[in-house]
C-alpha positions as CSV (number, residue, x, y, z in Angstrom):
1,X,0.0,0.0,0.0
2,X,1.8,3.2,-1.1
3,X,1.9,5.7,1.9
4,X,0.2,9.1,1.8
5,X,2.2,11.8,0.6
6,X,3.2,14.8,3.8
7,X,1.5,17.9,3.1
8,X,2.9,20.4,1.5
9,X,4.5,23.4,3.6
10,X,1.9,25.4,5.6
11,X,-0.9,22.9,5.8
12,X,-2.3,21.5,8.6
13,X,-2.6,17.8,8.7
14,X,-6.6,16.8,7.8
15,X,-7.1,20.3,6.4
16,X,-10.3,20.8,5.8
17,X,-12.1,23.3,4.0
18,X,-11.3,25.8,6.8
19,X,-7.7,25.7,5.4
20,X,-7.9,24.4,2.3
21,X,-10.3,26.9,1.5
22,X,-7.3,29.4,0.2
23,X,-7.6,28.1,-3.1
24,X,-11.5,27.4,-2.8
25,X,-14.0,28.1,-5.7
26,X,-17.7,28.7,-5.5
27,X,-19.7,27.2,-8.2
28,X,-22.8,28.2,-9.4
29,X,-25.4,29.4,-7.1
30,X,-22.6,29.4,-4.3
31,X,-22.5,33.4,-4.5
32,X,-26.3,33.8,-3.3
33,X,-25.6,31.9,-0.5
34,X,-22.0,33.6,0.5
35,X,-23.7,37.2,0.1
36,X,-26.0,36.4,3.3
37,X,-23.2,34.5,5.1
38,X,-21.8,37.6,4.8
39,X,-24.2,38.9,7.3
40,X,-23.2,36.2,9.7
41,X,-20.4,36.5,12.0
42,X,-18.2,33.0,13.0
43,X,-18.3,31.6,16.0
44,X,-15.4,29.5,16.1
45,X,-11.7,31.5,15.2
46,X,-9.6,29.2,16.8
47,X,-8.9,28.1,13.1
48,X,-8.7,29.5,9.9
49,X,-12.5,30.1,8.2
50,X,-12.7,29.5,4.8
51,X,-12.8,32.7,2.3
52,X,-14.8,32.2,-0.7
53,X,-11.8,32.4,-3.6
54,X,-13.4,34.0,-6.7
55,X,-14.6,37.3,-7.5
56,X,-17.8,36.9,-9.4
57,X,-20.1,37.7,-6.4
58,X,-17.5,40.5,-4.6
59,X,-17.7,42.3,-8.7
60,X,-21.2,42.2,-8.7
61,X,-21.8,43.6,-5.0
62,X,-19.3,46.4,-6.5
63,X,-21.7,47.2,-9.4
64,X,-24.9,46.9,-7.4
65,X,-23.2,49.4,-5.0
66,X,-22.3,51.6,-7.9
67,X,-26.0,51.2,-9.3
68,X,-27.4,52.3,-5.7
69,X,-25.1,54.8,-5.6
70,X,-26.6,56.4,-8.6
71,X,-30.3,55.9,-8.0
72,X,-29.2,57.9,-4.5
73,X,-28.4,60.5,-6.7
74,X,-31.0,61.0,-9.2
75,X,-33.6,60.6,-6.3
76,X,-32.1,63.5,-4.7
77,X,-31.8,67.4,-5.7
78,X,-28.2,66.8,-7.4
79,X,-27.9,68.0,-10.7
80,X,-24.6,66.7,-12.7
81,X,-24.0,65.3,-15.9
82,X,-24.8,61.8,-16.3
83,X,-21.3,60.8,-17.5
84,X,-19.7,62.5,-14.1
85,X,-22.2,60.5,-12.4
86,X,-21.2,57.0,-13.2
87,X,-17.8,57.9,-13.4
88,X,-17.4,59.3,-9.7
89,X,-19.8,56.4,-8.4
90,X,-17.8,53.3,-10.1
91,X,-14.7,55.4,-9.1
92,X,-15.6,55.6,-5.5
93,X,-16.9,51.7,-5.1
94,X,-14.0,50.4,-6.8
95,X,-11.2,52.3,-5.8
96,X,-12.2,51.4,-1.9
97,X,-12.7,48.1,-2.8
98,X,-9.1,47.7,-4.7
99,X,-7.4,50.2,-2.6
100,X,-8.7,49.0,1.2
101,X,-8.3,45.3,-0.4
102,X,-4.5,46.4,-1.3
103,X,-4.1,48.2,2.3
104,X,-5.1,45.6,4.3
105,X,-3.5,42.8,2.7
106,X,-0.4,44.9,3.4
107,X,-1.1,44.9,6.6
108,X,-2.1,41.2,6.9
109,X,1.3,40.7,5.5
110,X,3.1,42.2,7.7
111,X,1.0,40.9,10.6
112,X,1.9,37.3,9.6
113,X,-2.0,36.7,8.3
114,X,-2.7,33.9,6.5
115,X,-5.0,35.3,3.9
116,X,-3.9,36.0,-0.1
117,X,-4.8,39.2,-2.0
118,X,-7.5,37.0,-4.2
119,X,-9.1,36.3,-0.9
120,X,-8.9,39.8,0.6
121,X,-10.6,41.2,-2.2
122,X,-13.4,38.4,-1.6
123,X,-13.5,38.8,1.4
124,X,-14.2,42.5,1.3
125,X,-16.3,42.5,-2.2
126,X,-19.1,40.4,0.4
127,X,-18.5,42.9,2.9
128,X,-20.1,45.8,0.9
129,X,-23.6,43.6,0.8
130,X,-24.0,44.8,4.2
131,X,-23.7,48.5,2.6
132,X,-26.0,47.9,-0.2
133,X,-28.9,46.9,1.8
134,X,-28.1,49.9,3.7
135,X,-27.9,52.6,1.0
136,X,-30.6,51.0,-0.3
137,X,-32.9,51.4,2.0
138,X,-32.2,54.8,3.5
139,X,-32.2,56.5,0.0
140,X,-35.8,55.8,-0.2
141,X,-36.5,56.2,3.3
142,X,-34.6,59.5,4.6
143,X,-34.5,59.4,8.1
144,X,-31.0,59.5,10.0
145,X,-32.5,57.6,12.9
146,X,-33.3,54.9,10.4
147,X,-29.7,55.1,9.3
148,X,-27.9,55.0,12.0
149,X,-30.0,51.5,13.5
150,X,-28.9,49.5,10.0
151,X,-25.4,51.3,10.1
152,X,-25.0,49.6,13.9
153,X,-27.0,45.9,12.8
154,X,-26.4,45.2,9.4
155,X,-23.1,47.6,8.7
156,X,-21.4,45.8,11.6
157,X,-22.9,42.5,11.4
158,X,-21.1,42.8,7.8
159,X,-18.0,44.2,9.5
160,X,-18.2,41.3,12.5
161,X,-17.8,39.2,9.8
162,X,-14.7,40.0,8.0
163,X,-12.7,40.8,11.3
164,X,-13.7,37.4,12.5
165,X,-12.2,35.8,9.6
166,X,-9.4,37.7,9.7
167,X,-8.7,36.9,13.4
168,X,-8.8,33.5,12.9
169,X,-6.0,33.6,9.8
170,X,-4.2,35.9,12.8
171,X,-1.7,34.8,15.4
172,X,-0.9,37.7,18.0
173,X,-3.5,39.8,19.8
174,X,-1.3,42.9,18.8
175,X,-1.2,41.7,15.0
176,X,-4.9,41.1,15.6
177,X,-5.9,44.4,17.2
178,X,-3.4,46.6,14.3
179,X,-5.5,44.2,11.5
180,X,-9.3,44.0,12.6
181,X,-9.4,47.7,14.2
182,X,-8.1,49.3,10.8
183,X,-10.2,47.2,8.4
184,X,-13.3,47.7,10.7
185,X,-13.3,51.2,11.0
186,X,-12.5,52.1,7.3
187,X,-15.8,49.7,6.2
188,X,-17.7,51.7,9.0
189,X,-16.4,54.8,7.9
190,X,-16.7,54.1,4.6
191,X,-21.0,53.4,4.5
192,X,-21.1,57.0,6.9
193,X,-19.4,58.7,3.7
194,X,-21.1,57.1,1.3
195,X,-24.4,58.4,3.2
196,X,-23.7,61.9,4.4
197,X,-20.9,63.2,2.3
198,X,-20.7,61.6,-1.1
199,X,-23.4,64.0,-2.7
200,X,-21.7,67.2,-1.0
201,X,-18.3,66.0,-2.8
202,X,-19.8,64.9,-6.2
203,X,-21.4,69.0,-5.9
């Protein structure tokens, strides 16, 4: 009986998808399901969680931000050319997306993370679905209380999600803290501009 090859260099012995999941692909249908486990923080972080590793589903949370983003405007008293208009709105989603994906996988880097750029950019294109239902429904519905309770629930049930992740692909509560603290607060930052001060800046 031939014996069982050692696993390669940085795998755990019976990795499962929890680890294995670096180089994991969602078929099909698989986004649907990932873009409401988005909303779901982990329990467990004493091992790596799986990240989804395809971009499919993070591209088209970019562009259904980018769509919202533009209904917000021509719902409101804004008045800019059209081409301006979908030009600052894909700029915005995608620059935060590609630049805050960039950032922090700097930072997971140096922190020692075990995450790759594929999967930070997954991992935060399922983060914006908390900020899509958000925008969504407070650019029809224009009250700040309103705002605020799904900016606490659903943006950081969204956030909860990716910092768990992250601290479980994390070794070091200082590496943890310098990681999770800056990705956190540049999502939740990032939803407050999106509400209150991208329309002032597109002016």
């Amino acid at each position: 009986m031939a014996t069982p090859a050692a696993p390669a260099s940085g795998v755990r012995n019976g990795a499962g998808p929890e680890w294995g999941g670096f180089e994991e692909n969602i078929q099909g249908g698989g986004s649907a399901v990932i873009d409401m486990e988005s909303m779901i923080p982990i329990k467990m972080v004493n091992f790596p969680q799986k990240v989804a590793g395809e971009l499919y589903g993070p591209l088209m949370l970019v562009f259904t931000l980018v769509a919202i983003l533009l209904h917000g405007m021509k719902t409101s008293d804004t008045i800019i050319r059209e081409g301006t208009l979908m030009g600052t709105a894909i700029g915005t989603c995608f620059g935060y997306w590609l630049g805050v994906s960039s950032f922090i996988y700097f930072l997971a880097y140096l922190c020692n993370a075990q995450i790759t750029m594929l999967q930070m950019l997954a991992l935060l294109g399922y983060g914006l679905f908390g900020h899509c239902i958000v925008l969504f429904i407070t650019y029809n519905i224009h009250l700040h209380a309103l705002f605020y309770l799904f900016w606490l629930l659903v943006g950081g049930l969204s956030t909860l999600r990716m910092v768990a992740v992250l601290v479980s692909r994390t070794v070091g509560p200082t590496q943890r803290l310098l990681l999770c603290g800056t990705l956190a607060a540049l999502h939740m930052l990032f939803l407050l501009y999106l509400h209150f001060a991208y329309h002032k800046v597109v002016e």
